[in-house]
N, C-alpha and C positions, 0 to 999 in steps of 0.2 A: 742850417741847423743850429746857426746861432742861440737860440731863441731857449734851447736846453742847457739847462742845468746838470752839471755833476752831481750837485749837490739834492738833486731831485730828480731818481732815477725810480723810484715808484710806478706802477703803471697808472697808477688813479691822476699823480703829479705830474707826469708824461704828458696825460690829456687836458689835464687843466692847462698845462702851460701853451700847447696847440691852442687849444679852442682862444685863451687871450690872445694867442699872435693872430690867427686867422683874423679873433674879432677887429684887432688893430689895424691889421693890413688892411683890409677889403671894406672899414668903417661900418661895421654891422651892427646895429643896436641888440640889446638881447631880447628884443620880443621879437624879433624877425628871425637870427640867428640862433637857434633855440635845436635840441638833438634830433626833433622829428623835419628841422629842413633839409633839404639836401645837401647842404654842405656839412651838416652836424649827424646825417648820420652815415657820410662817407667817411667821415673824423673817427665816430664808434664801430665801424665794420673796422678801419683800418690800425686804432688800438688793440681790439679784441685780436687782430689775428696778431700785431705787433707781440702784444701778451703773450700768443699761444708759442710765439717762436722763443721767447725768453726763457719759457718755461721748458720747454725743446733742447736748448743748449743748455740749463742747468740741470736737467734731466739727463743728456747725453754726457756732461763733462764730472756729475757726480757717478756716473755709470762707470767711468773708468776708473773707480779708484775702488778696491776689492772691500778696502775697509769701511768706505762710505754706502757702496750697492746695493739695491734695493731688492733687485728681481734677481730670483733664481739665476736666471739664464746667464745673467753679467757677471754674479760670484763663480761659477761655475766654469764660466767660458775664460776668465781672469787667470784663476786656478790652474785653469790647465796652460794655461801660458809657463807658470813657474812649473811644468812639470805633474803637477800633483794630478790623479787621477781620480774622480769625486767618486764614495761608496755607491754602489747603485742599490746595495740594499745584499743582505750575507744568506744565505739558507742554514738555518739550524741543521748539525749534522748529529749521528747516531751511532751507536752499534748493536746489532742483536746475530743472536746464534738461530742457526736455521739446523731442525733434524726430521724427520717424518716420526710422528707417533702413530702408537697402538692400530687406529684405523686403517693407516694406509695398506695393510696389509689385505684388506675385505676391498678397499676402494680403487687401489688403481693396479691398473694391467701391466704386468711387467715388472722387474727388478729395482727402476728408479722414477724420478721424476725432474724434470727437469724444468728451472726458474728461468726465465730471459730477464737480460738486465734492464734493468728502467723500469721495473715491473710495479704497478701502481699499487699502492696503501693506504687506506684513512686512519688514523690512531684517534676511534671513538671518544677517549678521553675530551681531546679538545676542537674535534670536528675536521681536523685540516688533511692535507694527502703528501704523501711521502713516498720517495720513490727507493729503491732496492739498488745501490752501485757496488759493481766490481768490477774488477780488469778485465774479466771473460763477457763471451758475447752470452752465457749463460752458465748458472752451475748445477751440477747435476748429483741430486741426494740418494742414496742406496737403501735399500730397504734395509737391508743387511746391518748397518751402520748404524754406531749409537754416538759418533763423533760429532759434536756440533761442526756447525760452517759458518764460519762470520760473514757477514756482508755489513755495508754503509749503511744507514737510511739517511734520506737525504729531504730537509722538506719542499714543496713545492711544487709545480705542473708543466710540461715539458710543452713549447711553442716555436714555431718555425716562421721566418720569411723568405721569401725567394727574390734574387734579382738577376738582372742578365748583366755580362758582362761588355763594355763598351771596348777595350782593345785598348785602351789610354794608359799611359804612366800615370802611375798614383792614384791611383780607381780611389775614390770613395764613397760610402751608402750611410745609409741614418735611418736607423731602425726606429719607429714612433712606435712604443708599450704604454699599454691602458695602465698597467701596474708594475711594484716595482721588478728587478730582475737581478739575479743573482750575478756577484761579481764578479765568481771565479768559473762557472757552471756553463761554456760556451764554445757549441762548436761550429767550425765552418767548414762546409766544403764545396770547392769547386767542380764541378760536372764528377761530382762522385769522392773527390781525394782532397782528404782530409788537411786542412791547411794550420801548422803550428800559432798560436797566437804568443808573441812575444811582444817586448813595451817598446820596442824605440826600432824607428827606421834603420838605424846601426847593428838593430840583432841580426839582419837578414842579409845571408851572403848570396853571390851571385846567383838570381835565377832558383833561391831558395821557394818552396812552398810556405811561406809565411805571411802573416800579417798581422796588424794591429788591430785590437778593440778597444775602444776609449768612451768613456760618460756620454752621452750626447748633451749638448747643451740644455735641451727642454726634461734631459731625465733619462733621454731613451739610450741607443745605440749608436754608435758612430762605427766602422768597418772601414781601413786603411789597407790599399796592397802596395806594392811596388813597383819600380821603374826597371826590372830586370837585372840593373847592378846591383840596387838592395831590391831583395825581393822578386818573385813570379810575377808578370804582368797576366790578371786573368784574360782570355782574349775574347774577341766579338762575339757575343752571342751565348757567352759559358750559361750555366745554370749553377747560381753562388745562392745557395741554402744557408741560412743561419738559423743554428737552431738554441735555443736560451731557457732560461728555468726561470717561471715565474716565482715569487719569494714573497710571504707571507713576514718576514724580518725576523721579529723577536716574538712576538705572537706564536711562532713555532716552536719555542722552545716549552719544555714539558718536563719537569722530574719526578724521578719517582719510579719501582721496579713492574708496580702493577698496571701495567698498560696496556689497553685493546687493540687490536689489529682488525682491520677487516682489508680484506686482499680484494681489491675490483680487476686486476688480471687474472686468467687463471694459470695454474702449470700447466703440463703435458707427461702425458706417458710415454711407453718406448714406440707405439702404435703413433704417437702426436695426437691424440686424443686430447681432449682439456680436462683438467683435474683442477677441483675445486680446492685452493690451497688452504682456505680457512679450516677447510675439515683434514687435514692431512699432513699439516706442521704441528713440531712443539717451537716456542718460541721463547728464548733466556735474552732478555733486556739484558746486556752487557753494559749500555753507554747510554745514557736517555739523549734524544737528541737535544742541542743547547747550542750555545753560543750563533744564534741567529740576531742578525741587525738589519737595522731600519734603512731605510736612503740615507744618504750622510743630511745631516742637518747645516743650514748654508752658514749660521755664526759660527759654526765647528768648520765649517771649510776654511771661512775669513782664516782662523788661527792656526791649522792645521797648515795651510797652503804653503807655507814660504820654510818648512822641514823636511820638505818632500827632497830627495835625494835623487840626483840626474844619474848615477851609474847605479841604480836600483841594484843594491846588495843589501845586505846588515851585515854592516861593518862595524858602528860605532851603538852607542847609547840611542843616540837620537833618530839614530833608524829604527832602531826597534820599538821607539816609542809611539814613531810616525807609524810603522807598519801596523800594530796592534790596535793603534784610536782608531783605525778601519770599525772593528769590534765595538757595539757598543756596550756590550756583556760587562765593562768595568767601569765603575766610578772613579779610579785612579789608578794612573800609569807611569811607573817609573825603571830605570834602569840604568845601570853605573855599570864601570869596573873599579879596580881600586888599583888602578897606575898610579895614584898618586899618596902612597903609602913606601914603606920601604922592603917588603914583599913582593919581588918579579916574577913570583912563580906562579901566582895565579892570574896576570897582565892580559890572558888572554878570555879569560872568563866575564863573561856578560851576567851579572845577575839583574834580576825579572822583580819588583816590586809591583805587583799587583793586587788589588782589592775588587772583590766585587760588586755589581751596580744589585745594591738588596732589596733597590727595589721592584727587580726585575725576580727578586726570587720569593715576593710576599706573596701569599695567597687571601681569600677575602677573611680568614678571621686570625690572620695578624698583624703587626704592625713592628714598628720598630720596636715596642718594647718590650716584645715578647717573641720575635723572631729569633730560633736557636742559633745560642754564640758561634755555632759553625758553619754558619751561613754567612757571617764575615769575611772569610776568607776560603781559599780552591780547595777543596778536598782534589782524591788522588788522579780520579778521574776527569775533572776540569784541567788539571797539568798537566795530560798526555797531553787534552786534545790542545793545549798551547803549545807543547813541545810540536804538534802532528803540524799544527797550523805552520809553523817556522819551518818546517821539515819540507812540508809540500810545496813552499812556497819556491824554493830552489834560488834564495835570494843570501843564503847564508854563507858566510865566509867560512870556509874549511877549516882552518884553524882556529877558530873562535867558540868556545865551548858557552853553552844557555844553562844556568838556574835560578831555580825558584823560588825565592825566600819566602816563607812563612811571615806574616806580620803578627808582633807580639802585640797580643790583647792585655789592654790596659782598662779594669773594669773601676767605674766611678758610680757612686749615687748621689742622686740628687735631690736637693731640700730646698721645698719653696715655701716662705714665711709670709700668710698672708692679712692684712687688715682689712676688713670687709667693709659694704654698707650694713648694715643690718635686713632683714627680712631678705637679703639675698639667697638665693637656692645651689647649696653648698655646694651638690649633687653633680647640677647641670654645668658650676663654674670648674669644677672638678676634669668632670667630661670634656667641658672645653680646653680646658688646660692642655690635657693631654695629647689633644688629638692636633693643637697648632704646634707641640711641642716635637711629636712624631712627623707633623710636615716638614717642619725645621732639621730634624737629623736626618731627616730621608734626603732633604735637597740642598742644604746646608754643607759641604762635607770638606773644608777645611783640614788642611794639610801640619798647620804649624799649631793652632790652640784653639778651643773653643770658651770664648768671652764668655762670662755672666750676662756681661749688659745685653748683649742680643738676645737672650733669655728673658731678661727684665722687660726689656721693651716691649715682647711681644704679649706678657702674659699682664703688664699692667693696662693692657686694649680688653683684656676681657671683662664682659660684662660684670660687673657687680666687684669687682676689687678695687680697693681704693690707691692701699700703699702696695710694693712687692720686695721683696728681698729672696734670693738665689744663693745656694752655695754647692760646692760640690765638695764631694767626700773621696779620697783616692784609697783604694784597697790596697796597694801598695804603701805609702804613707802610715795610716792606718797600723798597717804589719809592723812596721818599724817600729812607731812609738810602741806597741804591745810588747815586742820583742827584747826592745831597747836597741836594736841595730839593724842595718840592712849592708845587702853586700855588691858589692861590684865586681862583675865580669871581667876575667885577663884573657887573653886570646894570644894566641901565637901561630904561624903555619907551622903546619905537620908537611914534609916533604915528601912524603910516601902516598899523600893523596890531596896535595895542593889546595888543601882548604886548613880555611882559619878554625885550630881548635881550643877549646874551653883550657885552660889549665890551670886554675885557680876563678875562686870566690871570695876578692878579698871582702874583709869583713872590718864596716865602719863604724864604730863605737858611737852611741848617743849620750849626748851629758844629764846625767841624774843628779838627782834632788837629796838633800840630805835621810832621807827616808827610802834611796832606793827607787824612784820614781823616777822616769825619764820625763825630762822637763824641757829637752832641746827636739822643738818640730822641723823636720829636714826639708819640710814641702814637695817629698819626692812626687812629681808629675804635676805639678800645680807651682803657680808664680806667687808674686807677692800678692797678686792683686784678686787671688783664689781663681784664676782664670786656669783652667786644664791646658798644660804645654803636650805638645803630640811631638817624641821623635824623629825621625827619619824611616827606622823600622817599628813603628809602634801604631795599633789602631783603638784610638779611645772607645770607650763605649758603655752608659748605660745599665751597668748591671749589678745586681747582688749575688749572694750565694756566698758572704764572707762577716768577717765580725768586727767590729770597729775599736778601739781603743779602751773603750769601757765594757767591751764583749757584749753590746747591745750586734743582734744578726740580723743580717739584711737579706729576707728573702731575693728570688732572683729575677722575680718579675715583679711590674706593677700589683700592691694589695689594699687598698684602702682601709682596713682593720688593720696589717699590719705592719711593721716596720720595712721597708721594701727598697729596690734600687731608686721609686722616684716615689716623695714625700709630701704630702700638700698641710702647709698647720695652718689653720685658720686660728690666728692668735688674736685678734681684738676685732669688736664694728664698731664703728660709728654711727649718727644717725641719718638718714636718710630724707634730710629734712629741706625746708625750700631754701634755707643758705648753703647748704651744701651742694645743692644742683643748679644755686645764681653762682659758686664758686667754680663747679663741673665747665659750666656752660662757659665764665669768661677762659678760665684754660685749654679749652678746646679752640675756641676764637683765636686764641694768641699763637697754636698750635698750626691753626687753616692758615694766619698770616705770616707764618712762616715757611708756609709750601708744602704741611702736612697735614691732608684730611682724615680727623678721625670722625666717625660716625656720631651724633647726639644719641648719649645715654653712655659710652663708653667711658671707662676712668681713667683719672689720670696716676701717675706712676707714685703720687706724691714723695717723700722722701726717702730714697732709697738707697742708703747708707748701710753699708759692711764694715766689716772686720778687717782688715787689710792685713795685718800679719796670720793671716792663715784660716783654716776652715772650723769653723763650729762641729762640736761633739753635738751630741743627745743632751748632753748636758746642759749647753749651754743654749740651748732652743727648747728645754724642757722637757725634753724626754720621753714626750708624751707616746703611747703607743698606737690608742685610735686618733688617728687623726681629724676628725670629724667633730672633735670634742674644740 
């Protein structure tokens, strides 16, 4: 094997260097020794498969690295190496009050009716089926009664498989689902009795009725039992039922108090008759069902993987962080204590920084810049069912208390200054604006500030702008200079309820102008470079409903007539002439050889120079109020 090269490990260079040795050795001229003789094309059968095994081993040896993985199966099957268990996918859950109305008294026989659990539902709104859970094998409504009865809804479709049990230590089974299945919603039982599912071989004491359920590699199922020291061994021949809830993810979730039921089970009377429950219930939406997720996503596993926690508790921050990205109901997950302050009395408190994913909460005629500002963060009902989630999971350390802090809304508008072509269509560049603008905040969502330039960049691609310039406005800020001051929060613990409380607003003087004018800009929520700084507890966002330094007021949604949280001035055009699209065209060129394709006909950003100590007034961009002009 002399004859290769290190230096030419190629497969094409592989065969070249062959076919010269062959032709050397055996003195072959090339019209003789050519790829259709027999020796040339046992040379090409025997690269081609050479190839295919190269490909084989770097196929195999990038498979084992979580972070390089390609296929589901390998992130998946990695992942659960470190522990971590992949989402199979969540069921949206609910709550509604069950009571009999008016009817029931003409329709069913008897004093009550009774529901059985698991009892099937479509909530017409959005087509899908919900089932009915509580702790009893059924409950039973009075006629007599004007109490409601809470029960679960739970979304999804109930499926079973069966296998027989072989007699073996460490039985295992691998359930193959068409779709996905819920992660928590799973029961098993052996020739009849019910078998605890717990996470790790070490739950299970001797001869326990337990076992494990874990992700399967392809998605599905995997079912773990025991060797008798840990865990029941099922024995020859058992009948092992698993039964699982198909899950629709996030697709199932639904808000909103007006919602349809139609019941495909029926109840029963005290005769056990069937009773048609759609005519025979009132029904109070308590809880729209929510917080339903998807299969885990395998880039989310890459990073998720290696915070999974081996004595599954929540014990620290980052268990709770881990446990909740299950969810994918939130756009951002945080969670601290503050051990490292000099306040020990609340050391044991976990607080929950949570924001939600809005884009899971748009419906078809809004958008980010007109979705209500309370749709950023949990109203009261999303915090139970977080508290509910932590609560059921039975993973929480006893001593360790959960809350939820609110993120303060931090409202900004925005002014974009633009130079056109001329005869360009104000309208359609307008439309366009907004709607790359709304892609960007929806999937953009930056933790520490949102830049200009990523602004600039994207709106100087639209069609028919030449130059761009961006600024933001901070309604904070804003206050101040009006004001002449703003004030900062003092906190101290209260001992009587171990939280940090308010005790003062001190209050920061702004330096004025010989006239009484304040002349000193604080940049409160914005940098030097007019870029919006976010916090730790703060969530930026898009909005008006407030009045600016020269008491010009910023509606609270997008208004093209009026002054609003986002501004478009078309301030000069150019002409649209054949030097300015020989100029278009070489910066677009210069752009492609740089590894960035813009489309022909798109403009370039030309110079786009700010203000750097601070943000522009109405003033100072003119003030103008139709923007359009």
């Amino acid at each position: 094997m002399s004859f290769f090269s290190k230096t030419r490990i190629k497969a094409t260079e592989l065969f070249e260097d062959s076919y010269l040795y062959l032709q050397r050795t055996y003195d072959q001229a090339k019209s003789v020794f050519t790829p259709s003789s027999p020796f040339g094309q046992v040379l090409t059968v025997v690269s081609n498969m050479g190839e295919l095994i190269m490909f084989y081993i770097e196929a195999a040896s990038t498979e084992l690295n979580i972070a390089q993985a390609r296929n589901i199966e390998s992130i998946y099957g990695l992942s659960r190496l470190t522990g971590h268990n992949p989402t199979r996918g969540i069921s949206a859950i609910g709550m509604i009050g069950l009571r009999l109305n008016a009817n029931a008294a003409t329709l069913v026989e008897g004093d009550f009716v009774d529901i059985a659990q698991g009892t099937r539902v479509q909530i017409e709104n959005n087509g899908y089926k919900y089932l009915l859970k509580f702790d009893s094998p059924y409950i039973r409504l009075q006629k007599t009664s004007r109490e409601w009865v809470n029960v679960e809804i739970l979304q999804g479709e109930i499926e079973e498989q069966t296998f027989s049990g072989t007699g073996t230590s460490l039985q295992s089974f691998s359930l193959s689902t068409k779709s996905a299945t819920d992660n928590f919603n799973i029961k098993v039982k052996v020739d009849g009795q019910n078998f605890e599912l717990v996470e790790s071989l070490y739950d299970m004491n001797y001869n326990d009725t337990k076992c494990m359920v874990m992700t399967g590699m392809n998605g599905g199922l995997d079912i773990f039992f025991g060797n008798n020291q840990f865990g029941k061994i099922p024995p020859l021949g058992a009948v092992i039922k698993v039964e699982y809830l198909k899950t629709n993810g996030s697709n199932g979730n639904i808000g909103g108090k007006g919602l349809k039921f139609k019941f495909e089970d029926p109840g029963a009377d005290f005769l056990g008759q069937d009773v048609d429950l759609g005519e025979v219930l009132q029904i109070n939406v308590l809880r729209s069902p929510n917080f339903g997720s998807n299969t885990e996503d395998p880039d989310f596993t890459r990073l998720i993987a290696p915070y999974s926690s081996r004595s599954f508790v929540l014990a620290n921050p980052n268990n709770y962080i881990y446990y909740l990205s299950k969810y994918d109901f939130f756009s951002f997950i945080d969670a601290y204590n503050t051990k490292d302050d000099e306040y020990i009395a609340d050391d044991n408190i976990i607080y929950l920084f949570l924001i939600p994913d809005i884009k899971k909460k748009l419906t078809s005629d809004k958008t980010y810049f007109t979705v209500p500002t309370e749709e950023f963060s949990l109203d009261a009902e999303e915090k139970e069912m977080v508290l509910d989630i932590l609560n059921e999971s039975g993973r929480q350390v006893v001593t360790a208390e959960v809350r939820i802090k609110d993120p303060i809304i931090k409202k900004y508008a925005l002014n974009i200054v633009l130079r056109y072509f001329e005869n360009a269509d104000k309208g359609a560049m307008g439309a366009d604006i907004q709607n790359q603008l709304n892609q960007y905040f929806l999937n953009v969502q930056r933790r520490d500030r949102v830049p200009r330039s990523d602004l600039i960049s994207i709106i100087e691609n639209v069609e028919g702008v030449d130059s761009v310039n961006v600024f933001f406005i901070s309604e904070e800020n804003e206050k101040a200079i009006r004001d002449g001051y703003y004030t900062v929060p003092v906190y101290r613990m209260d001992p009587a309820t171990d939280q940090m409380q308010l005790i003062e607003e001190k209050k920061i003087e702004l330096k004025k102008g010989p006239e009484g004018n304040t002349i000193e800009d604080p940049l409160l929520g914005l940098d030097d470079f007019g870029d919006i700084v976010i916090n730790n507890d703060e969530l930026a966002i898009i909005r008006g409903g407030w009045e600016d330094r020269n008491g010009n007021y910023y509606e609270t949604y997008p208004d093209k007539n009026k002054l609003s949280s986002l501004n478009i001035f078309f301030k000069a055009s150019i002409p649209n002439d054949l030097y300015s699209k020989t100029q278009q065209k070489n910066f677009n060129n210069l752009r492609r050889n740089r590894g960035t394709t813009i489309a022909d006909g798109k403009n370039s950003p030309g110079q786009n120079t700010g203000r750097l100590e601070g943000t522009p007034t109405m003033k100072s961009i003119g003030g103008q109020v139709n923007k359009n002009n």
